[in-house]
N, C-alpha and C positions, 0 to 999 in steps of 0.2 A: 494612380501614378506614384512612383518613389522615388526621392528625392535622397540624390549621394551627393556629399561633398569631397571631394579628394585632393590631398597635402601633397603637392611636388615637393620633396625640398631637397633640391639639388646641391642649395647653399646652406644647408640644415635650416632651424627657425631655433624663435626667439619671441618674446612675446609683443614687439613691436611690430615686428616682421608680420605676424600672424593678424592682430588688428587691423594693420594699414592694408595688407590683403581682401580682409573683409569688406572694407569700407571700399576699398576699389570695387571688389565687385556688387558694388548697391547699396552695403548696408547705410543711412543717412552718418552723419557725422555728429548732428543733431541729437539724432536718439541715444548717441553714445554719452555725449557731452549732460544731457539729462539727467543721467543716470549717473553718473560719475559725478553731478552736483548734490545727490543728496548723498553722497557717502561722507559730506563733510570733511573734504579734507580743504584747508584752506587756502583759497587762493588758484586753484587749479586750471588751466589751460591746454586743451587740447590741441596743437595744431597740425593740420594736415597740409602737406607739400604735395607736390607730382616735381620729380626727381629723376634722372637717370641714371641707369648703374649701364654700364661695357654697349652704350647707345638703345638702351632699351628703357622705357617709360614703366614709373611705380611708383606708387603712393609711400610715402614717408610720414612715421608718425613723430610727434615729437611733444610730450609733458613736460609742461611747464609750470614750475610751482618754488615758490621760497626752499632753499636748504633745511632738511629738517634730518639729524642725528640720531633720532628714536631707535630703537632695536623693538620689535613688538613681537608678542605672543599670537601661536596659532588663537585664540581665544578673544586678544583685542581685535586681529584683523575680522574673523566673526561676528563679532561684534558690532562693527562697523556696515559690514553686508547686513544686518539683520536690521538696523536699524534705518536702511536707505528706502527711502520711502517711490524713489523715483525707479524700480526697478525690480519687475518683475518676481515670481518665486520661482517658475524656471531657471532663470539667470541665476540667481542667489543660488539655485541648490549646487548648480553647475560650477560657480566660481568657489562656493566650501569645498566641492569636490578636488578644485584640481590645488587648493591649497593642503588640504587634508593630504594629497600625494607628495605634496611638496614637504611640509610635517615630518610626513614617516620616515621619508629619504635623509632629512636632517637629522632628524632623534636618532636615523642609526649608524649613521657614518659617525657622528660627536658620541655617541654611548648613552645617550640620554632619556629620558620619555618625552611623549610630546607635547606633553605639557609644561616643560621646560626650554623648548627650541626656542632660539632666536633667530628670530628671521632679520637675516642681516641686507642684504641685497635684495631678496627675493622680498622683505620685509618695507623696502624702500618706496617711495608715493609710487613712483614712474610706474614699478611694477605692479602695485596695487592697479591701477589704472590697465595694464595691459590685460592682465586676467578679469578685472570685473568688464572689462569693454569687451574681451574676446567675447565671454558669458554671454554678455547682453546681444550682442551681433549674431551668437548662434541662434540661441534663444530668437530672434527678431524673423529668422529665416529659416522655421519651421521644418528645417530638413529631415531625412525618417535616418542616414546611416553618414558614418564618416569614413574613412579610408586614407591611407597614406602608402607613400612611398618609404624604404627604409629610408635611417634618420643616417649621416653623416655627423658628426662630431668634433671631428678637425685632427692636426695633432698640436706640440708643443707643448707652453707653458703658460700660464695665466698668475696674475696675483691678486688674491682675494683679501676677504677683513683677516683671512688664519695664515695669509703666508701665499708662498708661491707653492702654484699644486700643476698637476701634469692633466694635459687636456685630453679626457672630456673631465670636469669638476668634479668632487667625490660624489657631491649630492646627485648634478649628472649622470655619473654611471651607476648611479644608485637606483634613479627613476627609472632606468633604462634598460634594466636587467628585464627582460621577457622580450623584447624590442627588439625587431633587425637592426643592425645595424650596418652602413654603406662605409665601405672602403674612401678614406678621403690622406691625399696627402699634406692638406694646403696646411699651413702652419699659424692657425688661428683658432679661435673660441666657434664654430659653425653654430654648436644646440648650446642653451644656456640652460638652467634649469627651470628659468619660465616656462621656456619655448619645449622641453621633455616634458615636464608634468601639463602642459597643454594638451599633445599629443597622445600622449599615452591615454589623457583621460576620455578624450575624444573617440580617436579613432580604435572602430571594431575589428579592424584587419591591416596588414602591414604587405606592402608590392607591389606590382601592377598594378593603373588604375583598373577596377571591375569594367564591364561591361557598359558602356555606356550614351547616352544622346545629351554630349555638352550642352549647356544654356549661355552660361556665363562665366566667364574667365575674369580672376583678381591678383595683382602683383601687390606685394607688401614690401620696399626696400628695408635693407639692412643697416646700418653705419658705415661699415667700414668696406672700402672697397677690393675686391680679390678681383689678383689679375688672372685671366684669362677665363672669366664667367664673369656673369650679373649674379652680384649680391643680393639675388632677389627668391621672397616664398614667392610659389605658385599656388592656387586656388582657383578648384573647377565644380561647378554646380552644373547638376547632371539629370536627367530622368535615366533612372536605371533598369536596365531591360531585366525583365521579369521572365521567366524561365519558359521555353514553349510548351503551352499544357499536355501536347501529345508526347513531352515527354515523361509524362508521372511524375514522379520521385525522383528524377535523375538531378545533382545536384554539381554545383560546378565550385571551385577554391583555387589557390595556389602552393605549388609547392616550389621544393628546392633541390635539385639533384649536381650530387657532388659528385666528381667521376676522377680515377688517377691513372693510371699505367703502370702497372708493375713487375718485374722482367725478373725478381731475384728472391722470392719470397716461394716457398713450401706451402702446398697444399692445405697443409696444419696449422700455419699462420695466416692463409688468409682466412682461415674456418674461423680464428680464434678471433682476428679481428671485427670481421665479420657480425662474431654474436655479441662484442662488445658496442659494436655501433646500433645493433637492436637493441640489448639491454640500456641503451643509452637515449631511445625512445628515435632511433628512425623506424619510418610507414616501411622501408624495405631495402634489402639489401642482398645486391647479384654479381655472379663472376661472370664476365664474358671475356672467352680466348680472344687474343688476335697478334699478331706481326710485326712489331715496333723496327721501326726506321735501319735498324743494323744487322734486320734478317732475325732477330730475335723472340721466340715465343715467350708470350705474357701475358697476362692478364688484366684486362680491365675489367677495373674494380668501383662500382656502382651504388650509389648511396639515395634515397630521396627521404626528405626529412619537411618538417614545416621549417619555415623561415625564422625563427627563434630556436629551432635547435642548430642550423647550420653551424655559429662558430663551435657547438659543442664536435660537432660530427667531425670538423675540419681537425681539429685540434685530438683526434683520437685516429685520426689518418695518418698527422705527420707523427704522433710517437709512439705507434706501434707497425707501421709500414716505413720501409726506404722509400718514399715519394717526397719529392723536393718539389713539387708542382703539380696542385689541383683546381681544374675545370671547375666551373658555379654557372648553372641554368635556372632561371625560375620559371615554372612549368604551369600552364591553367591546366588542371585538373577535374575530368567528369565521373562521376560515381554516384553509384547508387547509394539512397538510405538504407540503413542498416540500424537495426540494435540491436542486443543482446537478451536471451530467452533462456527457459530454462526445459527442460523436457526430463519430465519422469519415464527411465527405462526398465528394464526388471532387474539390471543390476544396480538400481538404484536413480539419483537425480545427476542431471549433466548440464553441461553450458553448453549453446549453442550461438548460432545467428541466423538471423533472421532478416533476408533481406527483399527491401521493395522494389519489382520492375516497373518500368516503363506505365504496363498497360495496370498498373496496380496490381496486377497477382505477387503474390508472395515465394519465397523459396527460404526454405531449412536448410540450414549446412551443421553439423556435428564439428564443435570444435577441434583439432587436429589433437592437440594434448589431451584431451577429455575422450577421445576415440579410442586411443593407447595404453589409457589408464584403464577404461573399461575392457580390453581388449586384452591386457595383462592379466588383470584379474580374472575374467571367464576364460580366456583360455582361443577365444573366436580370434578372426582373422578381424585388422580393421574396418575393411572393406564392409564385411557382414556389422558391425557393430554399428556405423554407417546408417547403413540400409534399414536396420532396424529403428533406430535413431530417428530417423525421417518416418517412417511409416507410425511410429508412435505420435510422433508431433502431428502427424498429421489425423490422425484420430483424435486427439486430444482436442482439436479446433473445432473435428465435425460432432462433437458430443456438447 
């Protein structure tokens, strides 16, 4: 059996948010509290509430400990996890992890190495405490994969130890950069940079939850209350269906398909833009005619991309197309294994693919560009070049 845990965060997270979720769903409070005694820090205090946010029930966490001013190095916090006797080396590698992320994001937003960051906020007990507990909580729950929903962010303004900065925080959209991100209008702080370098460091994939047979569900409250939601992470522990053996190699993911309508663009422009949104790394890109609302022929114009390239894709629609308004679907996705091979022909070596069906047998395909080159050069049609391509590959396997 596999064991998924999957990140709702409707209301973004945070690294409170994220603990008090865990412990909702099972983890002891106990085993946190343990483990967070031998990191020495003094005086500390875990306490756990159940709280409601918009009539809905969630665990609230809340650290408690003397005011302490320090600014500390990626290095002292290390320090501290290496030396805690009460806590695993899973957990430990886990919480240098998601500080280490946290590190790079500061050293490059300030201009600095990171051996000079100062962790200011993120550097603070509370936080210390949310990442070494989140660590130990994962760690405790032996899960095999993570997953998440895209992250929300918020908008507006925040003021931090450097001033007042525009949300999401530099460090924020620093950790953030590979990551979906969810469209949010609310005018607050949603992700902190605990709560993104948690995530990021965690979760193997971003969208829809996978596939899966819920166990157990955990709410982690927020602070602050937004009106017309619960300020609440969700957290779901899952056995995750495992793929039907009849069907091979057949493999399943998500994607993102951007779509627009476009009634005034030249054949030459949408060709152009077109091969800017491939060269831009979408999975594919198609004109389909159709009829728009005023009797007018147009085209819609079709994009799929993984869920980290869409703001690139979005953003190469509106300023090289007149579309003032584009569609976003996220799509479950099934496909075959594939990888890349190489095939010596007589006019030399070529790339191909190589892909796995269903019942396991294999198929060769001649790369399209590598068919054309060969095809140039000898003077053959590509078809034949093709043809021959496959027949050699396939020799080459029964030898």
């Amino acid at each position: 059996m596999k064991t998924n845990l999957h990140f709702d965060c409707l209301s973004g997270i945070s690294g409170d948010m994220t603990l008090g979720a865990l412990i909702d769903l099972g983890v002891s409070p106990d085993l946190i509290r343990a483990g967070l005694a031998s990191v020495e820090i003094p005086d500390l205090e875990l306490r756990v509430d159940e709280v409601k946010k918009c009539g809905f029930r969630a665990t609230y966490i809340r650290v408690e400990h003397p005011e302490q001013k320090a600014h500390r190095h990626l290095h002292h916090i290390e320090a501290m996890i290496d030396k805690a006797d009460g806590i695993s080396e899973g957990a430990k590698t886990l919480a240098r992890r998601i500080f280490l992320c946290i590190g790079e994001a500061e050293a490059k937003v300030h201009g600095c190495s990171l051996q000079k960051v100062h962790f200011h906020e993120v550097g603070a007990v509370d936080s210390i405490a949310d990442i070494v507990g989140t660590a130990i909580a994962i760690d405790a729950l032996k899960i095999d994969s993570v997953t998440s929903s895209a992250i929300p962010t918020g908008t507006g303004a925040i003021t931090i130890d450097h001033g007042r900065v525009a949300v999401p925080a530099p460090a924020t959209a620093e950790i953030l950069t590979g990551v979906p991100i969810a469209y949010s209008e609310i005018e607050s702080e949603l992700t902190t940079p605990t709560g993104a370098a948690i995530i990021k460091t965690l979760a193997s994939s971003f969208g829809p939850a996978p596939a899966m047979t819920p166990h157990r569900v955990g709410y982690g409250a927020g602070t602050r209350d937004i009106d017309g939601q619960a300020n609440v992470l969700r957290v779901t522990l899952g056995e995750r269906q495992e793929p039907d053996a009849s069907l091979g190699a057949v493999e399943s993911d998500h994607v993102t398909l951007l779509e627009t309508n476009i009634d005034d663009a030249t054949a030459e422009q949408l060709a152009d833009v077109s091969q800017r949104l491939m060269h831009a790394g979408a999975l594919d890109v198609w004109q389909t005619p159709c009829v728009m609302k005023k009797g007018r022929l147009a085209t819609v114009l079709s994009v799929i991309c993984g869920g980290s390239k869409a703001a690139t894709m979005q953003s190469i629609l509106f300023q090289n197309t007149s579309t003032i308004g584009i569609r976003r679907q996220i799509l479950q996705r099934t496909k075959l294994s594939r990888r890349a091979v190489e095939v010596e022909t007589e006019h030399g070596p070529a790339r191909g693919k190589l892909v796995t069906l269903p019942d396991g047998t294999e198929r060769f395909s001649l790369e399209d560009d590598e068919a054309k080159r060969l095809a140039s050069a000898s003077g053959k049609s590509t078809a034949l070049i093709q043809s021959e391509a496959t027949q050699q590959w396939n020799r080459q396997q029964s030898t």
